[in-house]
Z-matrix of the N, CA and C atoms (Angstrom, degrees):
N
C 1 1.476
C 2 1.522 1 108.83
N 3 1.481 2 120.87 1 130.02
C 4 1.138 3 107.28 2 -160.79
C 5 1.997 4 98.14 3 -90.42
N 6 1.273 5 103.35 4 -159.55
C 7 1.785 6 97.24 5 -153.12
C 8 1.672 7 89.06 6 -112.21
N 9 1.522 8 116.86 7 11.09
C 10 1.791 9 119.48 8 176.82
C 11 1.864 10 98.27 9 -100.67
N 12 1.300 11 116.51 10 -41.12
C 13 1.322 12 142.40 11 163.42
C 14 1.775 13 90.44 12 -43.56
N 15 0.747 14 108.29 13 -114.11
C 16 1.498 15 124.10 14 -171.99
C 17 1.529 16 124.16 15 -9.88
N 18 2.012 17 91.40 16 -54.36
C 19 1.577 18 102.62 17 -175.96
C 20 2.042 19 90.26 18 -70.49
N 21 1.329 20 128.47 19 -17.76
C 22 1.632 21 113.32 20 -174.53
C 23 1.386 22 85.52 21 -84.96
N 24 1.596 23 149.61 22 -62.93
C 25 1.152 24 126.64 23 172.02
C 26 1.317 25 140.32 24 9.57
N 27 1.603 26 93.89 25 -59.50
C 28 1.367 27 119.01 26 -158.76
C 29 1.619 28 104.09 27 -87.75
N 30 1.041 29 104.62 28 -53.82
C 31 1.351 30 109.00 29 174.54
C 32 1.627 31 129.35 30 -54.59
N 33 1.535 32 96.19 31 -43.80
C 34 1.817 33 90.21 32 156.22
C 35 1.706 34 123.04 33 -78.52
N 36 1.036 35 109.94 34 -3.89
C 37 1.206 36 102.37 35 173.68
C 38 1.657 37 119.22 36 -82.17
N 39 1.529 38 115.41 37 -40.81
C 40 1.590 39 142.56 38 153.07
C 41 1.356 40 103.78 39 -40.03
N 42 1.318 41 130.44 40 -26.23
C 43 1.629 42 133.24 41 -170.54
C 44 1.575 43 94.16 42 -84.16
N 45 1.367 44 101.88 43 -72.20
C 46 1.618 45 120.26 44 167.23
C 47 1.497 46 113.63 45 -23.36
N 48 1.041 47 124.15 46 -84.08
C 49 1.361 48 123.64 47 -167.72
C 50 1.686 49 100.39 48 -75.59
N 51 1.423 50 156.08 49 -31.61
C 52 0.868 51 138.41 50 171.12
C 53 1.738 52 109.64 51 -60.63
N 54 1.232 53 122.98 52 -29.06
C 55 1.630 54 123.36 53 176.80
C 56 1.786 55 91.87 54 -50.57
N 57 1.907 56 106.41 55 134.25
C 58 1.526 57 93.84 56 149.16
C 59 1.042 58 138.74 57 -86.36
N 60 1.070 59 144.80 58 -159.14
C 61 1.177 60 148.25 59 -158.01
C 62 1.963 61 106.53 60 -108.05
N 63 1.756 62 110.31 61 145.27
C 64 1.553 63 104.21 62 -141.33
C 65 1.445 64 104.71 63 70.02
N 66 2.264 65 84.64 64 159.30
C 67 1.138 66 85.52 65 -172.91
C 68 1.614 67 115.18 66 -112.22
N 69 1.643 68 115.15 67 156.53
C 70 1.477 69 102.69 68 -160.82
C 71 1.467 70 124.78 69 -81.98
N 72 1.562 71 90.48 70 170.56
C 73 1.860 72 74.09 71 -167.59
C 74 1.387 73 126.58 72 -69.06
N 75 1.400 74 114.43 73 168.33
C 76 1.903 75 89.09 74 177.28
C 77 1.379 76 127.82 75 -110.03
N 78 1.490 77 107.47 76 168.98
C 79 1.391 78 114.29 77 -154.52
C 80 1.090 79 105.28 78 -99.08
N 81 1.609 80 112.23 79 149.29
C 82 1.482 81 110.21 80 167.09
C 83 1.271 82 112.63 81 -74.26
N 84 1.380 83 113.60 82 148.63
C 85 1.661 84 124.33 83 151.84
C 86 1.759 85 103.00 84 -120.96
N 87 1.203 86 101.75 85 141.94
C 88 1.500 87 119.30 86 160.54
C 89 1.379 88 118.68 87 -112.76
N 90 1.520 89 110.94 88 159.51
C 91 1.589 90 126.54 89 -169.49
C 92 1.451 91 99.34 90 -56.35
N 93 1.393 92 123.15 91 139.02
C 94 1.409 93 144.87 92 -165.30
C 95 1.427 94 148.55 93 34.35
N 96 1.850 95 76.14 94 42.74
C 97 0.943 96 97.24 95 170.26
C 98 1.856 97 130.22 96 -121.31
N 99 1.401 98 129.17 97 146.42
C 100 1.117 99 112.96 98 -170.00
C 101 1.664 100 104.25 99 -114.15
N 102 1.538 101 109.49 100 155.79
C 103 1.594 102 91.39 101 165.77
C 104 1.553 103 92.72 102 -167.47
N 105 1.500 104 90.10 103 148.69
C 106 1.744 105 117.62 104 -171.75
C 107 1.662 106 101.32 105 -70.09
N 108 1.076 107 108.23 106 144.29
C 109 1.597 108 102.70 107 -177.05
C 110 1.954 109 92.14 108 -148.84
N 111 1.136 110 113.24 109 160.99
C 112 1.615 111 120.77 110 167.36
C 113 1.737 112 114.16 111 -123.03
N 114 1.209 113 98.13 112 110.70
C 115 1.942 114 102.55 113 -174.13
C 116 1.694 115 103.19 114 -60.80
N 117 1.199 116 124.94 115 120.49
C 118 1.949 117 109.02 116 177.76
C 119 1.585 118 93.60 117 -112.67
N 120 1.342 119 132.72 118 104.05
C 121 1.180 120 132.52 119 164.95
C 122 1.878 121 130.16 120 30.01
N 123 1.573 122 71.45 121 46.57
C 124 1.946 123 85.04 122 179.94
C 125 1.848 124 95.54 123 -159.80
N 126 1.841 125 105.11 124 -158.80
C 127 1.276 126 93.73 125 169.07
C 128 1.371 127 106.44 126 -130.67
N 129 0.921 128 122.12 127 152.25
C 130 2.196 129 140.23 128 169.66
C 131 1.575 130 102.74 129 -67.49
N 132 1.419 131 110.12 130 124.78
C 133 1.304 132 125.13 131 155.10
C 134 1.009 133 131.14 132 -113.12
N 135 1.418 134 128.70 133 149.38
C 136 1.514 135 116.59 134 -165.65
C 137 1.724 136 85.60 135 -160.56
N 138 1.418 137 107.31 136 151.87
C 139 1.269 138 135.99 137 161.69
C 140 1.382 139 137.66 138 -81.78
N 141 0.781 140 147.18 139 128.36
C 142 1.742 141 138.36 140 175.98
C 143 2.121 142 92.75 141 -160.07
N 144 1.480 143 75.11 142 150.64
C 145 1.349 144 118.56 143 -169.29
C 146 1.807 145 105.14 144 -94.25
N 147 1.427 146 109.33 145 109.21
C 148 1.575 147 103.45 146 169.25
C 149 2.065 148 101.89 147 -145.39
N 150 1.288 149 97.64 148 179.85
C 151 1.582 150 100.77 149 -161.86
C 152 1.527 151 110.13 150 -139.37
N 153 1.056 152 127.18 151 121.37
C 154 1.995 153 124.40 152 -165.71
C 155 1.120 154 110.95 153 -22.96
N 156 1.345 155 125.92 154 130.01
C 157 1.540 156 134.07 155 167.87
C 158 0.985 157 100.15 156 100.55
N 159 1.657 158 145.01 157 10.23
C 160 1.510 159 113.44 158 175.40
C 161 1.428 160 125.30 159 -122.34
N 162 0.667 161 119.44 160 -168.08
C 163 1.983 162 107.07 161 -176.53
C 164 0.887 163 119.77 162 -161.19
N 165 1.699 164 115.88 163 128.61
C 166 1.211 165 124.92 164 -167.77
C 167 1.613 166 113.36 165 -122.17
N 168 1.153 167 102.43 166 164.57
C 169 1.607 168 127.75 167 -155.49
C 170 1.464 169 106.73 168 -102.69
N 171 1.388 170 151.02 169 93.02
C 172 1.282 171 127.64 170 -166.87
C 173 1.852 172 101.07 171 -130.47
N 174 1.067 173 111.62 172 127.77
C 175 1.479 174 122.69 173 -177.88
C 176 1.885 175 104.15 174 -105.99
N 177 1.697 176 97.38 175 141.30
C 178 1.785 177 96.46 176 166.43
C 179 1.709 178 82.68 177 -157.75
N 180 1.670 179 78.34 178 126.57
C 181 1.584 180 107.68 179 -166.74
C 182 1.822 181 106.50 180 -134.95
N 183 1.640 182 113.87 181 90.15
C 184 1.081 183 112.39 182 161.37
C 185 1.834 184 114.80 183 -23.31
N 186 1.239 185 106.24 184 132.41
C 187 1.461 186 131.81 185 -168.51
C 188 1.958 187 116.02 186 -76.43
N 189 1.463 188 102.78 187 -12.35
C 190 1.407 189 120.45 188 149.97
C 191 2.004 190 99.89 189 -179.75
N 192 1.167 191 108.88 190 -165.64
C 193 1.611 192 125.58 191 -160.38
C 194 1.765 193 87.31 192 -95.87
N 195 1.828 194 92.65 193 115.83
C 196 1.250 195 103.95 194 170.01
C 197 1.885 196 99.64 195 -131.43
N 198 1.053 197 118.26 196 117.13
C 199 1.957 198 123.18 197 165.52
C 200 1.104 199 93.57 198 -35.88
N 201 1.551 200 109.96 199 103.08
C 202 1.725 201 102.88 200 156.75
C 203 1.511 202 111.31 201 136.16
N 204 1.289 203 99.16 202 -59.30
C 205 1.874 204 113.99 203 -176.24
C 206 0.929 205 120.79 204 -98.20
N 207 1.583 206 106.04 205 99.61
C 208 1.762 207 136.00 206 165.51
C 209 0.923 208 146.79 207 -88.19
N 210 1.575 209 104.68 208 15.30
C 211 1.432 210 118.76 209 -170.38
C 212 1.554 211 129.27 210 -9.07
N 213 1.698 212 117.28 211 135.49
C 214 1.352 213 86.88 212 -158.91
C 215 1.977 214 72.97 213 -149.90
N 216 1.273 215 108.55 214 174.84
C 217 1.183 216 106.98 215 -141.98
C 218 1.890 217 117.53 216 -138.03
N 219 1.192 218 160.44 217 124.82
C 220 1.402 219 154.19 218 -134.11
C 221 1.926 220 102.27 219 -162.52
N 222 1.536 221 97.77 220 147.59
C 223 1.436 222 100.49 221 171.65
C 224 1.233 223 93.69 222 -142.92
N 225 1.665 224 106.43 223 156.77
C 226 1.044 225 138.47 224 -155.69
C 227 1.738 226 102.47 225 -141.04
N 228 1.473 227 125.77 226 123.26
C 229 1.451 228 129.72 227 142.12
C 230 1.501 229 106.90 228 -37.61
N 231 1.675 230 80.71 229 175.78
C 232 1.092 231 122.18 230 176.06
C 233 2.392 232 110.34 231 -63.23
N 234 1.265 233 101.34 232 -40.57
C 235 1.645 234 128.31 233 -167.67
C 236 1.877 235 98.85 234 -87.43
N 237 1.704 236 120.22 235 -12.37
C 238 1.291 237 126.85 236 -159.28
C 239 1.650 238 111.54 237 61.04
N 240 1.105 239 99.83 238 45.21
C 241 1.955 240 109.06 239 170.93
C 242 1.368 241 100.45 240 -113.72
N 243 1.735 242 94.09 241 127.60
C 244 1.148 243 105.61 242 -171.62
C 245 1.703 244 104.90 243 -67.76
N 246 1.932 245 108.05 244 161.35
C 247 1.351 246 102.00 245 -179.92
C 248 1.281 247 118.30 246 -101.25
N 249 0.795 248 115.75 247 119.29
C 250 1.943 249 104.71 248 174.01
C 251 1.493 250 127.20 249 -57.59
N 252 1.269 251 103.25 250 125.36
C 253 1.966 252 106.62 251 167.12
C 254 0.998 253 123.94 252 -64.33
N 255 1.142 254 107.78 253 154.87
C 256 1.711 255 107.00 254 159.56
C 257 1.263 256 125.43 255 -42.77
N 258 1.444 257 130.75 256 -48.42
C 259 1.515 258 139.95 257 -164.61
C 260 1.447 259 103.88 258 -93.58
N 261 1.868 260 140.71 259 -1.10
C 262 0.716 261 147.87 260 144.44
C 263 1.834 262 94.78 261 121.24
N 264 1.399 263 95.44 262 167.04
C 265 1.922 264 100.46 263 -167.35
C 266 1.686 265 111.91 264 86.43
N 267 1.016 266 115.93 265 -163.12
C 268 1.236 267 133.80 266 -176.51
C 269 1.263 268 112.06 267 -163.52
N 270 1.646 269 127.94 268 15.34
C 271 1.603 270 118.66 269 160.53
C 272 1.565 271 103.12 270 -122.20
N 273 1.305 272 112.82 271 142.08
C 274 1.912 273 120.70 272 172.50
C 275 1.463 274 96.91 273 -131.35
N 276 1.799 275 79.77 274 137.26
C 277 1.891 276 94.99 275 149.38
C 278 1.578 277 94.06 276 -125.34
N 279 2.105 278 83.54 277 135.30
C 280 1.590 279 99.16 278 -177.77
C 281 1.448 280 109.55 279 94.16
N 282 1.381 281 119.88 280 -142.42
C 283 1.257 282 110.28 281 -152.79
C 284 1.646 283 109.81 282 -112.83
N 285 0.875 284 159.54 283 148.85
C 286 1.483 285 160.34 284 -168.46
C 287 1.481 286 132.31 285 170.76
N 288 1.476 287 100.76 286 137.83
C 289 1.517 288 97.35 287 175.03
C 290 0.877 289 151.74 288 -74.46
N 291 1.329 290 165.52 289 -156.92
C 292 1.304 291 157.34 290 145.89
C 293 1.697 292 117.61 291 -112.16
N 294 1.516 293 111.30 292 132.18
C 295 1.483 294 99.22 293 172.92
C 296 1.349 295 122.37 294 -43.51
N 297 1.257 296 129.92 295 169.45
C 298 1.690 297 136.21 296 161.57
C 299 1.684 298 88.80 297 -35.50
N 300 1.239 299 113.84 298 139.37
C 301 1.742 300 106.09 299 177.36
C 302 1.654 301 106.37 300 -84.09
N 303 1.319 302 136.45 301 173.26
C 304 1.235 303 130.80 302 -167.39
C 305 1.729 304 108.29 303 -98.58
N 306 1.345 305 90.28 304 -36.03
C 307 1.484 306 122.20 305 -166.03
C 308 1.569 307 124.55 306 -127.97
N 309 1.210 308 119.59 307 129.24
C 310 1.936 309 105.91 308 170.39
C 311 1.267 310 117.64 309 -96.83
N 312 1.408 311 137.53 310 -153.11
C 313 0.809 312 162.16 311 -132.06
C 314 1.521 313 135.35 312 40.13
N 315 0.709 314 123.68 313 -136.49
C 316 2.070 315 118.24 314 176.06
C 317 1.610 316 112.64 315 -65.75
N 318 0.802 317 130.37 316 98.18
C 319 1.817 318 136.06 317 145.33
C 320 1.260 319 117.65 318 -53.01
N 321 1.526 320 112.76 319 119.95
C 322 1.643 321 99.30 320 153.23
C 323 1.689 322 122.04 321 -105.05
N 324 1.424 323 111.07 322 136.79
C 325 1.776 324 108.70 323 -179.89
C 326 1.951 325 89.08 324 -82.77
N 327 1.223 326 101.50 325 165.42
C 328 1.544 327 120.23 326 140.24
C 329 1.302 328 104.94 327 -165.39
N 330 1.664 329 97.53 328 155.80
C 331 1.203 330 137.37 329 -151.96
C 332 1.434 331 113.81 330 -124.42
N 333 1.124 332 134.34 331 87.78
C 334 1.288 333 147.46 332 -160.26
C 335 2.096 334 106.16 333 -123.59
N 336 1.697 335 94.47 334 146.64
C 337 1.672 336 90.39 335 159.56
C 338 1.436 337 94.01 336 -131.46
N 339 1.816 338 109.40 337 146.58
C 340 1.106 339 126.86 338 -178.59
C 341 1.451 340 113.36 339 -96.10
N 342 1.857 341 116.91 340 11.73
C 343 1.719 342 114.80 341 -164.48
C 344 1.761 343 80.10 342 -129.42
N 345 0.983 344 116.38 343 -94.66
C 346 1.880 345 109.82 344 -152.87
C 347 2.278 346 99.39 345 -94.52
N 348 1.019 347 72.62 346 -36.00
C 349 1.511 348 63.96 347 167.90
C 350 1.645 349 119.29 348 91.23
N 351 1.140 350 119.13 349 0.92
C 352 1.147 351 117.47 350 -179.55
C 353 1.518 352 116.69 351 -152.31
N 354 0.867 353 135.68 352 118.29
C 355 1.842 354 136.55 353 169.90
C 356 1.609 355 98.02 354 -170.96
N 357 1.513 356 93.51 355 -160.81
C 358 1.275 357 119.43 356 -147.69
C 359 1.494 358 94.39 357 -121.39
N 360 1.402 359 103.04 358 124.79
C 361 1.783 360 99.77 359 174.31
C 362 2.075 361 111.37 360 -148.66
N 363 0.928 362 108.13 361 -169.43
C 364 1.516 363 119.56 362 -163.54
C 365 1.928 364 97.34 363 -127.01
N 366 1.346 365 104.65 364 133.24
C 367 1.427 366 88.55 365 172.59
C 368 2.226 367 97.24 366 -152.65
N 369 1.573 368 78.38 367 119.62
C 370 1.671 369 71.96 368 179.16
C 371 1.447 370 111.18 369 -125.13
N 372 1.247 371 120.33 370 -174.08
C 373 1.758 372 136.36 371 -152.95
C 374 1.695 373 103.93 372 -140.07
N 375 1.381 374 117.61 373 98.85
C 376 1.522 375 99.24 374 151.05
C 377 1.958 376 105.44 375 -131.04
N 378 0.999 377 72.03 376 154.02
C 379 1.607 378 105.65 377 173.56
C 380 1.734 379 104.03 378 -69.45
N 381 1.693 380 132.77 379 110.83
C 382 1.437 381 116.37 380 156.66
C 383 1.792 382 103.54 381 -116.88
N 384 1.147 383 133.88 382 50.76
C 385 0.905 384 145.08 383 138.82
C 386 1.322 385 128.85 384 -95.81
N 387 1.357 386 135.09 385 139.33
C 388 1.368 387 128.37 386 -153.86
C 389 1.409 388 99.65 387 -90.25
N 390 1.295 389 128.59 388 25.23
C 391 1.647 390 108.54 389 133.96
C 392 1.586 391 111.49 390 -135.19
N 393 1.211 392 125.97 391 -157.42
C 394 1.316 393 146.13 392 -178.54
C 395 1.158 394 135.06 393 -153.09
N 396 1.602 395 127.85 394 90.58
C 397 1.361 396 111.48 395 -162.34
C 398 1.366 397 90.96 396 68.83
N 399 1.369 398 154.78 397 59.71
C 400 1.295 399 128.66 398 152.08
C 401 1.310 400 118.07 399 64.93
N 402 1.552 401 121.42 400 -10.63
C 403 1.506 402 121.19 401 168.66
C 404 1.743 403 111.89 402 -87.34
N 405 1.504 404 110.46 403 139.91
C 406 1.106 405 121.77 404 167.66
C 407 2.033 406 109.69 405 -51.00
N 408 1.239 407 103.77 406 104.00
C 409 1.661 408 106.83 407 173.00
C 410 1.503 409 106.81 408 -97.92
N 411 1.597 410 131.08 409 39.14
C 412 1.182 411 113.97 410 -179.08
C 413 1.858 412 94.80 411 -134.76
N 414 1.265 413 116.62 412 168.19
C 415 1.192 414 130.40 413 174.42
C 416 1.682 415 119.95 414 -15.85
N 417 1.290 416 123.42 415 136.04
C 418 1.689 417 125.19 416 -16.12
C 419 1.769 418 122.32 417 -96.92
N 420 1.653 419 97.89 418 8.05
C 421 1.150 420 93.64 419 171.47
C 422 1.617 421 110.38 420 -134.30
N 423 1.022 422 110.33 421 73.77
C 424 1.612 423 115.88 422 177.63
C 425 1.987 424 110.38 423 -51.03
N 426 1.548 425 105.62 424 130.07
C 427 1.190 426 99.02 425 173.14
C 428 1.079 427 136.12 426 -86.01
N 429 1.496 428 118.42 427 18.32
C 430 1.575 429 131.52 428 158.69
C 431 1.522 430 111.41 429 -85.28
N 432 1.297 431 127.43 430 6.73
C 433 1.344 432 126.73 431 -167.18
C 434 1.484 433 90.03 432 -93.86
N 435 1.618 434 92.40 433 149.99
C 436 1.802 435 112.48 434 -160.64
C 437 1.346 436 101.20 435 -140.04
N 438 1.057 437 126.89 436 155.19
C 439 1.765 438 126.39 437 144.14
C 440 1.399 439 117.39 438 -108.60
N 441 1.529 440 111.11 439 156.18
C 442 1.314 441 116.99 440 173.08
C 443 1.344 442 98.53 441 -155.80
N 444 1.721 443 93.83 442 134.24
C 445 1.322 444 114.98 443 176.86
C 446 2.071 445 115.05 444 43.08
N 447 1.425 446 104.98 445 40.48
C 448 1.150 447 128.76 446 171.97
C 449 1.724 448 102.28 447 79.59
N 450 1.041 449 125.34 448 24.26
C 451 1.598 450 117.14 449 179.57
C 452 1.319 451 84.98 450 -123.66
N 453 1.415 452 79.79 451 -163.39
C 454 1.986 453 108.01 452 -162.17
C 455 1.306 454 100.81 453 -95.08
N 456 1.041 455 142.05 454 147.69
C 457 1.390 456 143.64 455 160.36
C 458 1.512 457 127.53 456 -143.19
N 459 1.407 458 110.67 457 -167.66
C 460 1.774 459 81.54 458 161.62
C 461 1.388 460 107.04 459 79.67
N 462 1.541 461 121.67 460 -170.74
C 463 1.659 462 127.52 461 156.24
C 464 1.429 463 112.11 462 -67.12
N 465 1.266 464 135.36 463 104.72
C 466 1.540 465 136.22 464 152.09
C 467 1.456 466 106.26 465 -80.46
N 468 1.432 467 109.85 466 140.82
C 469 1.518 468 125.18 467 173.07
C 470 1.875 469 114.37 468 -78.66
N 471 1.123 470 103.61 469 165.61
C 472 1.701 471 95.84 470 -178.00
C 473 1.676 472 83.76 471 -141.40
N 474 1.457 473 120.70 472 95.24
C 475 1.393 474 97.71 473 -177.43
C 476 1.888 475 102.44 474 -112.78
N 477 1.193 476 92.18 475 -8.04
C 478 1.656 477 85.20 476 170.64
C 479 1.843 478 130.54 477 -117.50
N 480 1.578 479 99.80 478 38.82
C 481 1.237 480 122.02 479 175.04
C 482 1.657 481 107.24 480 55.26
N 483 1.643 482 105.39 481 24.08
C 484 1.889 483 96.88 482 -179.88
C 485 1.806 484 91.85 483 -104.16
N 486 1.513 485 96.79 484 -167.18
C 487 2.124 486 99.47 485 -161.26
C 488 1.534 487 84.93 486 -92.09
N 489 1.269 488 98.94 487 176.93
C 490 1.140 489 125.69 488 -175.73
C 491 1.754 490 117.41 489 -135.17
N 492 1.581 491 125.45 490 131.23
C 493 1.607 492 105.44 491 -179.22
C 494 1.724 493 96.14 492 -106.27
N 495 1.386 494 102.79 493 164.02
C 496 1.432 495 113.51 494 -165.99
C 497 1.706 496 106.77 495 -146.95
N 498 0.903 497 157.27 496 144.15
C 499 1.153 498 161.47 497 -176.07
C 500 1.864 499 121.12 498 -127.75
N 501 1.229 500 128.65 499 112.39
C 502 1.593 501 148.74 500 -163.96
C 503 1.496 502 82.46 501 -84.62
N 504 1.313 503 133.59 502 110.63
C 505 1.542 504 124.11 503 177.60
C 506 1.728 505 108.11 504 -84.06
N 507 1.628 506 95.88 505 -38.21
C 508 1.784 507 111.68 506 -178.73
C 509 1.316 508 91.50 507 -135.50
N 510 1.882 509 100.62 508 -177.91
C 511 1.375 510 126.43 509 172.11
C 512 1.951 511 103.21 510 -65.35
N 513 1.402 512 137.61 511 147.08
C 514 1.092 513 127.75 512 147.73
C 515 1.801 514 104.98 513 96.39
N 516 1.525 515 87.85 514 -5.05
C 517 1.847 516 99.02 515 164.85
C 518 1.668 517 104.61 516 -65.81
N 519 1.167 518 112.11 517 163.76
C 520 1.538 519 127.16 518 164.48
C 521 1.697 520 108.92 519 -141.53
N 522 1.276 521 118.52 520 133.80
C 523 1.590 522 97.86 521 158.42
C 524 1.993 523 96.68 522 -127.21
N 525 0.988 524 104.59 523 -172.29
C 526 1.652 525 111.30 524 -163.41
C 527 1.559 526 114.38 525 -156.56
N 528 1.145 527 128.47 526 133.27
C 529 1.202 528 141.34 527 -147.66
C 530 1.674 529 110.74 528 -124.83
N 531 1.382 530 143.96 529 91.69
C 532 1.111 531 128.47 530 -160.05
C 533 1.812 532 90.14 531 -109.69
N 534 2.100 533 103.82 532 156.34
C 535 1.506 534 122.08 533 172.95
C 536 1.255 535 100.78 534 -144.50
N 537 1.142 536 95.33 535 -173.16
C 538 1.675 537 86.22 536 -173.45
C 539 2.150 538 81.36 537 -139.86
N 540 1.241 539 95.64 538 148.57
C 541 1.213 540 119.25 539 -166.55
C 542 1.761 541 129.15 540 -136.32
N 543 1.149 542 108.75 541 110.36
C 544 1.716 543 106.13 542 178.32
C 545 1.710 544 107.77 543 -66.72
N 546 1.651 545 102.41 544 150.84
C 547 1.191 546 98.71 545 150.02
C 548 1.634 547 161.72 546 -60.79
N 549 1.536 548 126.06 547 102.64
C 550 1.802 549 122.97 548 -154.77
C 551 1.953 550 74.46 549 106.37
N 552 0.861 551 146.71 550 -30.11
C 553 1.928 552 120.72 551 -169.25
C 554 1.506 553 78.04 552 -44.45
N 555 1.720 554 101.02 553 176.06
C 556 1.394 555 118.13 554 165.45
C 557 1.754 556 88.99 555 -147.52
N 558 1.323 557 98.44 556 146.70
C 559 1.695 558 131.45 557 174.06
C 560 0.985 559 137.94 558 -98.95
N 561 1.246 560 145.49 559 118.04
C 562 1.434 561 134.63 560 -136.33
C 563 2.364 562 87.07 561 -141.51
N 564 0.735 563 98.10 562 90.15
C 565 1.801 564 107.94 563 174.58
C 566 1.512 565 126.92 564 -81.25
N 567 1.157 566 125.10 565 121.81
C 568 1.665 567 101.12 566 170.18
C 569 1.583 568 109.17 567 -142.08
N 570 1.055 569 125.71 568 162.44
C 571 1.258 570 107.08 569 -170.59
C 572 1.525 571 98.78 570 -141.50
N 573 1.374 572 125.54 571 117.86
C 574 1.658 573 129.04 572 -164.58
C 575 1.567 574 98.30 573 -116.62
N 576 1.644 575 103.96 574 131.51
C 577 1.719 576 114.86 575 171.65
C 578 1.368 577 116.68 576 -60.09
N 579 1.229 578 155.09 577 105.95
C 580 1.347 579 139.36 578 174.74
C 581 1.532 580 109.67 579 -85.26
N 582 1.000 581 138.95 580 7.30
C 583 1.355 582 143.18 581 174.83
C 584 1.446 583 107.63 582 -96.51
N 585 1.307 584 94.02 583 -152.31
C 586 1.930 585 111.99 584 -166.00
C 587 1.021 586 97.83 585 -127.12
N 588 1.258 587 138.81 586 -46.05
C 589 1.426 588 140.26 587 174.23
C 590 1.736 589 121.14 588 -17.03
N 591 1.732 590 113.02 589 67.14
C 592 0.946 591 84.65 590 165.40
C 593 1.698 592 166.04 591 -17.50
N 594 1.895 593 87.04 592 -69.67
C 595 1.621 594 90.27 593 170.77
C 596 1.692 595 118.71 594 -76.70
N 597 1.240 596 122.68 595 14.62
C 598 1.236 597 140.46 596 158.89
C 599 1.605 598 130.74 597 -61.30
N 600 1.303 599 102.82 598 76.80
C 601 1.522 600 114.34 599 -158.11
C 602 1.752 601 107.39 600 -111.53
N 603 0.579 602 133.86 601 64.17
C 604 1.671 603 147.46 602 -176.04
C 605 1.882 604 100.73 603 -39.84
N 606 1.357 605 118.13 604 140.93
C 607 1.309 606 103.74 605 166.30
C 608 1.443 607 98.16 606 -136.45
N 609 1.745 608 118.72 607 -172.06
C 610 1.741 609 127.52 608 169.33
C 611 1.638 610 103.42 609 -131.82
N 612 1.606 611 82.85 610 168.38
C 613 1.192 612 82.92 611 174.53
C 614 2.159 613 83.96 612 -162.81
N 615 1.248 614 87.07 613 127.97
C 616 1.751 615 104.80 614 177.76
C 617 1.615 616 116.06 615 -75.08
N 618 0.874 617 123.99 616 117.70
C 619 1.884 618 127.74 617 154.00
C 620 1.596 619 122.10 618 -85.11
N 621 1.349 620 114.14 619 161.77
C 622 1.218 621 113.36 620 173.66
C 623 1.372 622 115.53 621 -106.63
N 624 1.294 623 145.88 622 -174.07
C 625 1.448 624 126.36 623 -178.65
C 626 1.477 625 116.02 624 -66.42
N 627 1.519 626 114.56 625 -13.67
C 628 1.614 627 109.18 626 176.03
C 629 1.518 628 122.86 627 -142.22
């Protein structure tokens, strides 16, 4: 076992036993935002705020390749009714949408693995419906737009058809790009690696306003 192995061992285990006992309360996340979390043999709850008709994007992406931990992922209303995806069901591993929602107010995610039960993963929130919470998320000030570490993050707007740079901080990041668009326009997208990162392959995927 090598001694990088071990010292991560150790450290989720220090996570583990420092958690108390019950389970804790949950945290909010908001749209574009990502955050590292460690599963310790239970499940993660978290809150977010959405409003009828809109749809959200939610990714949970183990934090590297562990045998076992698949974290996989469920939403819940306001009533504890489960929400339906796009691709049908109401459980994802990885990244997936949600139907138009029926209903708003408070959502809870959790984040559970059904194989080893414990690691380290990434789980983020964007909004591809053209609002958020009832906030306008489209040009020029979308309210999923964030900063990090003095850049742009989050939803950035593209309102004058020039590029845009974006930065993947971890695995299971998303960032999102809103324009605003007539009907018959046509869109022309591309998305270029500026790094070295070979296996660093970035892809898109387009929404419509709902």
């Amino acid at each position: 076992m090598s001694r990088h192995f071990r010292l991560w061992v150790l450290a989720i285990l220090a996570t583990a036993l420092a958690t108390p006992a019950g389970a804790a309360p949950p945290r909010k996340i908001s749209c574009g935002v990502a955050l590292s979390r460690v599963l310790a043999l239970g499940t993660d709850e978290f809150d977010l705020l959405a409003q009828p008709g809109e749809v959200v994007s939610i990714s949970v992406v183990p934090a590297f390749h562990l045998p076992g931990f698949t974290p996989r992922w469920s939403l819940v209303d306001a009533g504890q009714n489960p929400v339906l995806l796009s691709k049908g069901g109401s459980e994802c591993t990885g990244r997936c949408e949600t139907s138009p929602l029926p209903a708003g107010g408070t959502f809870r995610l959790s984040v559970y693995d059904p194989g080893l039960g414990l690691g380290s993963y990434t789980v983020s929130v964007e909004a591809v419906s053209a609002t958020a919470n009832g906030g306008d998320n489209g040009p020029p000030t979308p309210v999923c737009a964030r900063t990090l570490f003095g850049q742009a993050d989050g939803t950035q707007p593209i309102d004058d058809g020039g590029s845009r740079d974006g930065v993947i901080n971890t695995g299971g990041e998303t960032d999102t790009f809103t324009l605003l668009a007539d009907a018959g326009d046509v869109l022309r997208a591309q998305i270029v690696s500026t790094g070295t990162f070979g296996s660093f392959t970035p892809v898109w995927q387009a929404f419509d306003a709902t």
